[in-house]
ZARODO-515304 format. One record per residue: residue in one letter; x, y, z of N, C-alpha, C, CB in turn; residue number from 0. Coordinates in steps of 0.1 Angstrom, whole numbers, plus 2048, in hexadecimal, padded with zeros to 3 digits. Atoms other than C-alpha are relative to their C-alpha. Glycine has a CB too. Layout:
REM residues N
type;n_xx;n_yy;n_zz;ca_xx;ca_yy;ca_zz;c_xx;c_yy;c_zz;cb_xx;cb_yy;cb_zz;seq
A;X;Y;Z;X;Y;Z;X;Y;Z;X;Y;Z;NUM $
...
//
This chain:
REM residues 204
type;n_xx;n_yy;n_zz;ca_xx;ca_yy;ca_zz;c_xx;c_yy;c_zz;cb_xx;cb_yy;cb_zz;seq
X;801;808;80C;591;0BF;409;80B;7F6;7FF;7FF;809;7F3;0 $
X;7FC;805;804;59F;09F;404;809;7FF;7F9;7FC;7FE;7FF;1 $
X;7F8;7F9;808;5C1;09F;3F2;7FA;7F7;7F3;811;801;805;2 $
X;805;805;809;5B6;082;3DB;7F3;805;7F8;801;7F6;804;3 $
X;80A;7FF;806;595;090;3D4;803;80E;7F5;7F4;801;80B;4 $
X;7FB;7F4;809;5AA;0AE;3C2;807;7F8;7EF;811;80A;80C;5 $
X;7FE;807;808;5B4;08F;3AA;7FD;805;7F2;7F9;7F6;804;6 $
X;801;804;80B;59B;092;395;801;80B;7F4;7F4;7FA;801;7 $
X;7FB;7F4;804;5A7;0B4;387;80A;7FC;7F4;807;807;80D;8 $
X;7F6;805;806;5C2;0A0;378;7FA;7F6;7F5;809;7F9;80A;9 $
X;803;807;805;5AD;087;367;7FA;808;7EE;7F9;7F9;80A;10 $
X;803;7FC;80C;5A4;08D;33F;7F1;80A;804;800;7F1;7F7;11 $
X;80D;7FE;800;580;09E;33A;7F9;7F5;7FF;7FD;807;7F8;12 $
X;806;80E;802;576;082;32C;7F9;7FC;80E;80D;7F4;7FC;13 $
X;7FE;805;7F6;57B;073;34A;7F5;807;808;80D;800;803;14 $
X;807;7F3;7F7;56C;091;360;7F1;7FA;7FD;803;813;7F9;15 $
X;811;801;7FD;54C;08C;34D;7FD;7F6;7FF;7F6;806;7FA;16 $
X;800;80D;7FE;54C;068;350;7FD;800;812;811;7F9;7FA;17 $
X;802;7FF;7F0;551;06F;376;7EE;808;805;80F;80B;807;18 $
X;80C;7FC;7FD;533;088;375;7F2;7F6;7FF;7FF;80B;7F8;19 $
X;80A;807;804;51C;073;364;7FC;7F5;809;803;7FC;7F4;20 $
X;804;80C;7F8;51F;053;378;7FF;807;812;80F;7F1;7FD;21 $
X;803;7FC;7EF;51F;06A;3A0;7EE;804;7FA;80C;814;809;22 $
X;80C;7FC;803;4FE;078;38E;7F9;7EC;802;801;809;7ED;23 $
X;80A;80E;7FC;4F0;057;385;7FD;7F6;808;800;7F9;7FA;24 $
X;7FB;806;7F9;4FC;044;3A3;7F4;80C;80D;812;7FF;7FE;25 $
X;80C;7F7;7F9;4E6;062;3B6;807;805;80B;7F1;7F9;804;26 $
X;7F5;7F9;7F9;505;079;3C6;800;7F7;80C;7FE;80F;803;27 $
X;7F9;808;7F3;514;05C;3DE;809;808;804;807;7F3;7FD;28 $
X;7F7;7FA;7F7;523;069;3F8;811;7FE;803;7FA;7FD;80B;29 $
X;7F0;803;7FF;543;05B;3F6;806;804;7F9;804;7F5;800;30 $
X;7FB;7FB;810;54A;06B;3D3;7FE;810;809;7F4;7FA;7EE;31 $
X;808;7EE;802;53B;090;3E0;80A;807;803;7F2;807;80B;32 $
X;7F1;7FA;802;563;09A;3E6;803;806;7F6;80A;7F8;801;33 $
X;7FD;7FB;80E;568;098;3C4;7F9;805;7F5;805;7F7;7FC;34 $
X;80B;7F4;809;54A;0A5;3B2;802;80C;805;7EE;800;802;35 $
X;7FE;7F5;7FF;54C;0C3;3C9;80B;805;7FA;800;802;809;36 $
X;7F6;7F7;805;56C;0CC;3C1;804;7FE;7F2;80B;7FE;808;37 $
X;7FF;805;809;567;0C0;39E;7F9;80E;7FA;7FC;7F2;800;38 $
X;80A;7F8;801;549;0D8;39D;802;80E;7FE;7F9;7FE;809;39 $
X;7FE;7F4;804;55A;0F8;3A5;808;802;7FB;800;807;807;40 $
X;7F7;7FC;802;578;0F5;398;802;7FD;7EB;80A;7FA;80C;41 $
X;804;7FF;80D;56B;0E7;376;7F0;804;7FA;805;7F4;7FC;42 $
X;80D;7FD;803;54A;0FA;373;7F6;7FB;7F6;800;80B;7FE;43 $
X;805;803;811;546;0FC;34D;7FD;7F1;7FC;80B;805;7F5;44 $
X;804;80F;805;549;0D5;34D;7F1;800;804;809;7F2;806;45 $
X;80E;808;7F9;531;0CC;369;7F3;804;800;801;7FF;80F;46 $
X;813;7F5;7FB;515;0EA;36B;7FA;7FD;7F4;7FF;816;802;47 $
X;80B;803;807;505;0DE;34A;800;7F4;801;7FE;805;7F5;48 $
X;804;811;801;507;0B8;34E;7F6;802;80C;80F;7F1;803;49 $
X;809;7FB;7F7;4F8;0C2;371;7EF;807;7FB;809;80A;808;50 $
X;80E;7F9;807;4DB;0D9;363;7F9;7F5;7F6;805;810;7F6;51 $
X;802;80D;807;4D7;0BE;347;7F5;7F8;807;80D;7F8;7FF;52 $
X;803;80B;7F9;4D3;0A3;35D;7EF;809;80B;813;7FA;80A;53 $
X;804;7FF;7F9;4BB;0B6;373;7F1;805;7F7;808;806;80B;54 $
X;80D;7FD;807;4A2;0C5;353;801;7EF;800;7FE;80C;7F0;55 $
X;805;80E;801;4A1;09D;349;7F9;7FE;80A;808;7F6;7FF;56 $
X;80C;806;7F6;497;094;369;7EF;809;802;808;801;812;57 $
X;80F;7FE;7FD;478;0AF;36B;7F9;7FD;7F5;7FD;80F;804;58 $
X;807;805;80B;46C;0A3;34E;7FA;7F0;7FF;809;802;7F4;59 $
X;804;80D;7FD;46A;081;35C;7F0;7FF;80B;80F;7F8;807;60 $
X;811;803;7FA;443;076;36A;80D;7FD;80F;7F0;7ED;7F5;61 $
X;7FB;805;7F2;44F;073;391;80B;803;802;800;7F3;803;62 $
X;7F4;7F9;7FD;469;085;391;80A;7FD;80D;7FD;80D;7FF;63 $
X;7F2;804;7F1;489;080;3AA;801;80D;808;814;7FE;7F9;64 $
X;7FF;7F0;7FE;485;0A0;3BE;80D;7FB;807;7F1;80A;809;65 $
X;7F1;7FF;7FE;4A3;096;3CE;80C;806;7FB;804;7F7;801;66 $
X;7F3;7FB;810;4BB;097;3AF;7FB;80C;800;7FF;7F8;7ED;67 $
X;7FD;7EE;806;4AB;0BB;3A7;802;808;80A;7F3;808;7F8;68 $
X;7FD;7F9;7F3;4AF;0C7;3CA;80D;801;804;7FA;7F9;80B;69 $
X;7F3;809;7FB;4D1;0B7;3CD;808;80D;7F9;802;7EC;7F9;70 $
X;7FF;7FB;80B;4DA;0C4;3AD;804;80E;7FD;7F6;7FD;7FC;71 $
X;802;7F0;7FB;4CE;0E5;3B1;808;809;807;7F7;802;808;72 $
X;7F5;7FB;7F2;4E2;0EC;3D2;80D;7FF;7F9;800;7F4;810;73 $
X;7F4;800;805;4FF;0E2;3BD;807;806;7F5;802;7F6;7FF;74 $
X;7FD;7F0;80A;4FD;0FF;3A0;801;80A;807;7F5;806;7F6;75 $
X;7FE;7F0;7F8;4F8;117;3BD;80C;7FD;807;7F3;806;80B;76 $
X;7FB;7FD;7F5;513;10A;3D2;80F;801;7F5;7FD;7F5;80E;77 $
X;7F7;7FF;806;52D;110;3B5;800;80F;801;800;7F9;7F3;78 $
X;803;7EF;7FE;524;136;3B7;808;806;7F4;807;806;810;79 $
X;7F7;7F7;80D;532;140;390;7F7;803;7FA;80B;7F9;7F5;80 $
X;807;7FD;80C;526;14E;373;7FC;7F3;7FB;808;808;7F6;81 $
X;808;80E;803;520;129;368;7F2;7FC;807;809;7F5;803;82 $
X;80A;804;7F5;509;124;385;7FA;809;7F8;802;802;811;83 $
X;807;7FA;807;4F5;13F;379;7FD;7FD;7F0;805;80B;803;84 $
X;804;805;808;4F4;133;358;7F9;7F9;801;804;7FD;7FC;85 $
X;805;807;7FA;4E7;118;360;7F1;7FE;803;806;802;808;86 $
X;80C;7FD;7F7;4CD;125;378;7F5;805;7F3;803;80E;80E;87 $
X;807;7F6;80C;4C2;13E;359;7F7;7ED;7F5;815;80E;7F4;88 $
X;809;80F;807;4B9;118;346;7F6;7FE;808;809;7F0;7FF;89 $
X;80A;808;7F4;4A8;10A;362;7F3;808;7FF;807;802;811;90 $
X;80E;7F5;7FE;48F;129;36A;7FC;802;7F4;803;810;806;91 $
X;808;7FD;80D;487;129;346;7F3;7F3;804;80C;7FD;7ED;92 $
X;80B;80B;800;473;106;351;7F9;807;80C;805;7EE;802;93 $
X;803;7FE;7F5;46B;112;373;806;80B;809;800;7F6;804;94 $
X;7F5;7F7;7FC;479;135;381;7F6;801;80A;806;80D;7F6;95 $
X;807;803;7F3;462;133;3A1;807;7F3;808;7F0;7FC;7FB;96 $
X;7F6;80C;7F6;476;114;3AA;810;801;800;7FC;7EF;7FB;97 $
X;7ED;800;805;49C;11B;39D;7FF;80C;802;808;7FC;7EF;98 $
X;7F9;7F0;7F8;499;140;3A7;806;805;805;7FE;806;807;99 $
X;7F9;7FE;7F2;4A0;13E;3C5;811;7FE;803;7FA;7F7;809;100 $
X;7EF;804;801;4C5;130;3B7;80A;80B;801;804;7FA;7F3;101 $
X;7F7;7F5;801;4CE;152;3AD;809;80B;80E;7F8;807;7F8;102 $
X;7FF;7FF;7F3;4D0;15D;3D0;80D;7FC;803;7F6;7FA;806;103 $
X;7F3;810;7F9;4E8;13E;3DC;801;804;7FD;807;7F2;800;104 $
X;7F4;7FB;806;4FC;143;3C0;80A;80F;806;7FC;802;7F2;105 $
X;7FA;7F6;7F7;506;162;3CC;807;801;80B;7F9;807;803;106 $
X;7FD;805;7F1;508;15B;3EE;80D;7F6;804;7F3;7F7;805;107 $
X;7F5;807;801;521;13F;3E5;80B;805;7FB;7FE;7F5;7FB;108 $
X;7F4;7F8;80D;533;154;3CA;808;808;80B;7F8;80C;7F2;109 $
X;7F9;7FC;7F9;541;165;3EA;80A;7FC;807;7FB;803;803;110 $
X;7EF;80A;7F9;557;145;3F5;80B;802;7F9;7FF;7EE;801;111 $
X;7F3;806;808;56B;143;3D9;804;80D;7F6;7FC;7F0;7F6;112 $
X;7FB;7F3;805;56A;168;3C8;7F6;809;805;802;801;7F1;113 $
X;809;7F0;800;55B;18B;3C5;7F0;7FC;7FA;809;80F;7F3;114 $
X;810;806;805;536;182;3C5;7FA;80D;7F4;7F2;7FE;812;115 $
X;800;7F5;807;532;1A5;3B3;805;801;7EF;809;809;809;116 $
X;7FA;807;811;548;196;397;7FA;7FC;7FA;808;7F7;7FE;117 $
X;807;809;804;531;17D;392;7F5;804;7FB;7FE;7F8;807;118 $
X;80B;7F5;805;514;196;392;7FF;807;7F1;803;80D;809;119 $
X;802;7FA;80C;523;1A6;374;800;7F9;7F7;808;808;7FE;120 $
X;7FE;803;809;52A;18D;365;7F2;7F6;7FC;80D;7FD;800;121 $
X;80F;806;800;506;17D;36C;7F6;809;7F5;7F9;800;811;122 $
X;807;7F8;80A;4F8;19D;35E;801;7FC;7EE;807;80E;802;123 $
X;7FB;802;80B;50A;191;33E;7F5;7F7;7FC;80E;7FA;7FF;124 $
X;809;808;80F;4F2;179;333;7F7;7FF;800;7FF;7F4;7FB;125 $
X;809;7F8;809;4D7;18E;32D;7F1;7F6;805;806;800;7ED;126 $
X;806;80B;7FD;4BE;177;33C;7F5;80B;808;808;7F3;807;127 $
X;804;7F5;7F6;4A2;193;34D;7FA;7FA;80C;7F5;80A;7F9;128 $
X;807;803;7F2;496;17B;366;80E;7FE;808;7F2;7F1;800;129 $
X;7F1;7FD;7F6;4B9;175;373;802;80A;804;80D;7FD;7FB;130 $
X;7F7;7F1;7FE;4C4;199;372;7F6;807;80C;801;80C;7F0;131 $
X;805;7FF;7F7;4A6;19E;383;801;7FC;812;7FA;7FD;7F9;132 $
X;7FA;806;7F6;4AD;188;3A1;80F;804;801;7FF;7F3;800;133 $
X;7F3;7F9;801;4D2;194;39F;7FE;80C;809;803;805;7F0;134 $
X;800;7F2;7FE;4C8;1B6;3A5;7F7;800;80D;7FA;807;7F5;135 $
X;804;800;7F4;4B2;1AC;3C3;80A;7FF;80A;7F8;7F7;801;136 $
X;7F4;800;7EF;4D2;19F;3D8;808;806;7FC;808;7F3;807;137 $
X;7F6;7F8;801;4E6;1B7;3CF;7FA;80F;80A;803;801;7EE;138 $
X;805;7F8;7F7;4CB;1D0;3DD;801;7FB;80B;7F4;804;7FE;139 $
X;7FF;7FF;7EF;4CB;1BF;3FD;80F;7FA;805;7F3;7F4;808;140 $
X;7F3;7FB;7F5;4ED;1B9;3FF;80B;80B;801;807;7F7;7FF;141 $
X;7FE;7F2;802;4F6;1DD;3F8;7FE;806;812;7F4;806;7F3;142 $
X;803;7FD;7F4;4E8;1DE;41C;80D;7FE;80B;7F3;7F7;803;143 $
X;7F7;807;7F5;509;1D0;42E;808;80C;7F9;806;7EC;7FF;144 $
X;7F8;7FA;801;524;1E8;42E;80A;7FA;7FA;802;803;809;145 $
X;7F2;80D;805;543;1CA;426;7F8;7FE;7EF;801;7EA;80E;146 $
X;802;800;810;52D;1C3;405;801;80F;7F9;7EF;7FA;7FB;147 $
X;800;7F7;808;52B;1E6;3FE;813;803;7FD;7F7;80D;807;148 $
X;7EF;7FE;805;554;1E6;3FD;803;7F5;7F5;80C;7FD;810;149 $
X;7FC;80B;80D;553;1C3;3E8;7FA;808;7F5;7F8;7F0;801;150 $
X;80C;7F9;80C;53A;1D4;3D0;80B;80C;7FC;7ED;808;808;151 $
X;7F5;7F5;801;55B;1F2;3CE;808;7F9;7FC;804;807;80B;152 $
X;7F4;806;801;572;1DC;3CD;7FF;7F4;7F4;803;7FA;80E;153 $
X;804;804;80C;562;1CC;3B1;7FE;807;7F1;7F5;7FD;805;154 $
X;7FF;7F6;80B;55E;1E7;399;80F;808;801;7F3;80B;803;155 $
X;7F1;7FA;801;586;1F1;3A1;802;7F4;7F3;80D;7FF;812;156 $
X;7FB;810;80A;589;1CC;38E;7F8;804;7F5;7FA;7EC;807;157 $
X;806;7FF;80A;573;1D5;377;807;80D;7F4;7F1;802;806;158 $
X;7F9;7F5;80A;57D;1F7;36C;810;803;7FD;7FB;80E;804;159 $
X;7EE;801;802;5A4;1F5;374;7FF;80E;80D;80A;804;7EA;160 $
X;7FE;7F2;7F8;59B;219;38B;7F3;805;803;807;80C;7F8;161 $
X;80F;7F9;7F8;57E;22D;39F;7FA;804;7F6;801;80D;80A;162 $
X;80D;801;80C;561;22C;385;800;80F;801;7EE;7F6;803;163 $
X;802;7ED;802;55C;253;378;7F1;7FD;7FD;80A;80A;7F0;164 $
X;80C;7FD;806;538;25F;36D;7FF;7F7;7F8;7FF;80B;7FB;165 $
X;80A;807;808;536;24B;351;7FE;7F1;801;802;803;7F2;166 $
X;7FF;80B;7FE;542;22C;35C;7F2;7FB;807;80A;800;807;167 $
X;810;803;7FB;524;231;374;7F6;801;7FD;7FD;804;807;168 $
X;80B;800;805;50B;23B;360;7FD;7F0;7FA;801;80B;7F6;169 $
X;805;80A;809;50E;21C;34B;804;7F0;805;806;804;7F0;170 $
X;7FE;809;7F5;518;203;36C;7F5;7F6;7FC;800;806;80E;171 $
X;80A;807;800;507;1E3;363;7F9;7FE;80C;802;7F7;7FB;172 $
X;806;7FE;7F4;4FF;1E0;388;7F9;808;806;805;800;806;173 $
X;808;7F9;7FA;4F5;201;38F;7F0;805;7F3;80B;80E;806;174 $
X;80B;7FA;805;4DE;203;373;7F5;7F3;802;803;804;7EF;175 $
X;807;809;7F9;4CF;1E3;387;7F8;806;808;806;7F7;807;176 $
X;804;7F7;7F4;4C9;1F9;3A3;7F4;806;7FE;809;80B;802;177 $
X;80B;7F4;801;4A7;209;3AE;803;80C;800;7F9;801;80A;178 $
X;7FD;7F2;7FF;4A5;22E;3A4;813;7FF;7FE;7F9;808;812;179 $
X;7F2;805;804;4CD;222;395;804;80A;809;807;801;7F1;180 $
X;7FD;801;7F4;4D8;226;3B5;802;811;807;80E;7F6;800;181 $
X;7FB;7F2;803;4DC;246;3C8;809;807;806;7F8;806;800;182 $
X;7F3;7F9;801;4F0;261;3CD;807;7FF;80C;7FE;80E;7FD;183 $
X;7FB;804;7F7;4FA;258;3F3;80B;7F2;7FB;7F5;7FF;80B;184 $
X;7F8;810;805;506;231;3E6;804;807;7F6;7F7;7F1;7FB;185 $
X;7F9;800;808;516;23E;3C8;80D;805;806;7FC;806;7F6;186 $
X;7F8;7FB;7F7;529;254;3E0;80A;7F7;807;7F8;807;808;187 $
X;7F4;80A;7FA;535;23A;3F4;804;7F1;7FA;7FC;7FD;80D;188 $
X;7F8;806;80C;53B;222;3DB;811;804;801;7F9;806;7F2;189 $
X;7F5;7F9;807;554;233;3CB;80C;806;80B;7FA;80E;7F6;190 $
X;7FB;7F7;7F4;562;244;3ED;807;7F0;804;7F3;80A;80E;191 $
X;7F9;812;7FD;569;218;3F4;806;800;7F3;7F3;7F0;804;192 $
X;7F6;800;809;577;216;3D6;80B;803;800;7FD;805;7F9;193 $
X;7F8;7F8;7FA;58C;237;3D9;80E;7F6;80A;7F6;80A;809;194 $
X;7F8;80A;7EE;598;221;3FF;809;7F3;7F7;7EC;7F4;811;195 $
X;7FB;80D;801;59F;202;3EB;806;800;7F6;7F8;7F6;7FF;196 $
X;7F8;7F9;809;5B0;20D;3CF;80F;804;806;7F9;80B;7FC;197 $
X;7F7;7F7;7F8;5C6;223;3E9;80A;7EE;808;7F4;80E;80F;198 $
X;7FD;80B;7FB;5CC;203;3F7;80C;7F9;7FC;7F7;7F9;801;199 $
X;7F9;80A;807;5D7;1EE;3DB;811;805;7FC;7F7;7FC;7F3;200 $
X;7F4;7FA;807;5EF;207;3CF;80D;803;80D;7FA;810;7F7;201 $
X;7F8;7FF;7F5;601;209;3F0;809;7EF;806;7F4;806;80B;202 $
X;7FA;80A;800;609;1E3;3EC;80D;7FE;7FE;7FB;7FB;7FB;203 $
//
């Protein structure tokens, strides 16, 4: 990244959404896409609803720009936060057959820049049943990788401060995602990665 394109960090809000508004309407020039990106993740809460915004207006327009909402789109998922998911949760209220599929990304990106698991919980947070739904799909298939099943541990150490007890687990917003809330082999080793990473930290 560009050191100047870290600029605009420095600039007022104002400003920020002055900058958003005109890369939007200008139709993301490439020569600016330095500084939206890094505009994008590092000030979410500004950009992800001028973005969303900007992208219900356009489906509401006769001939729509499928570009801009394609463009657009890719650029709520490739923030990978709880904003992104907000977001998405607007969107799929017009069309959750076409912005669905965001919830996914998001995730998938939420792993460059933190605990995608984090994001999970804190996606669960806004209560949205077609999100949580999709949520809870990639979480089942990425439960399948060994390394997520340690993030997914290492996620609930952050969460609870220590290796989740019974009730923690009973009332796990994740595992009460879970098919059949999850069972007794994965709870097992959960908590057993946990246990490891915990043992870990405290040895720092």
């Amino acid at each position: 990244m560009p050191e100047d394109a870290k600029l605009i960090l420095q600039q007022s809000e104002a400003d920020q959404r002055h900058f958003v508004d005109s890369y939007l309407d200008a139709g993301f020039p490439e020569n600016e896409g330095d500084r939206f990106s890094f505009l994008l993740v590092n000030r979410s809460s500004l950009v992800l609803p001028i973005l969303e915004l900007k992208i219900e207006q356009e489906l509401k327009q006769e001939g729509h720009a499928e570009r801009l909402i394609e463009l657009g789109s890719a650029m709520i998922s490739y923030a990978g936060n709880v904003e992104s998911l907000r977001a998405i949760s607007n969107l799929m209220r017009i069309d959750e057959t076409r912005f669905g599929r965001l919830v996914g990304r998001t995730l998938d990106n939420a792993g460059i820049g933190e605990n995608p698991f984090s994001v999970v919980y804190r996606g669960l947070e806004i209560g949205d049943e077609a999100v949580s739904r999709r949520i809870a799909a990639w979480v089942e298939s990425a439960l399948a990788s060994n390394t997520m099943q340690r993030t997914w541990a290492e996620a609930m150490l952050d969460r609870y401060g220590t290796v989740p007890g019974d009730s923690e687990w009973a009332t796990d917003p994740i595992v009460s995602q879970l098919k059949a809330r999850a069972s007794r082999e994965v709870r097992q080793r959960i908590l057993r990665l946990a246990a490891e990473v915990q043992k870990g930290r405290e040895r720092r």
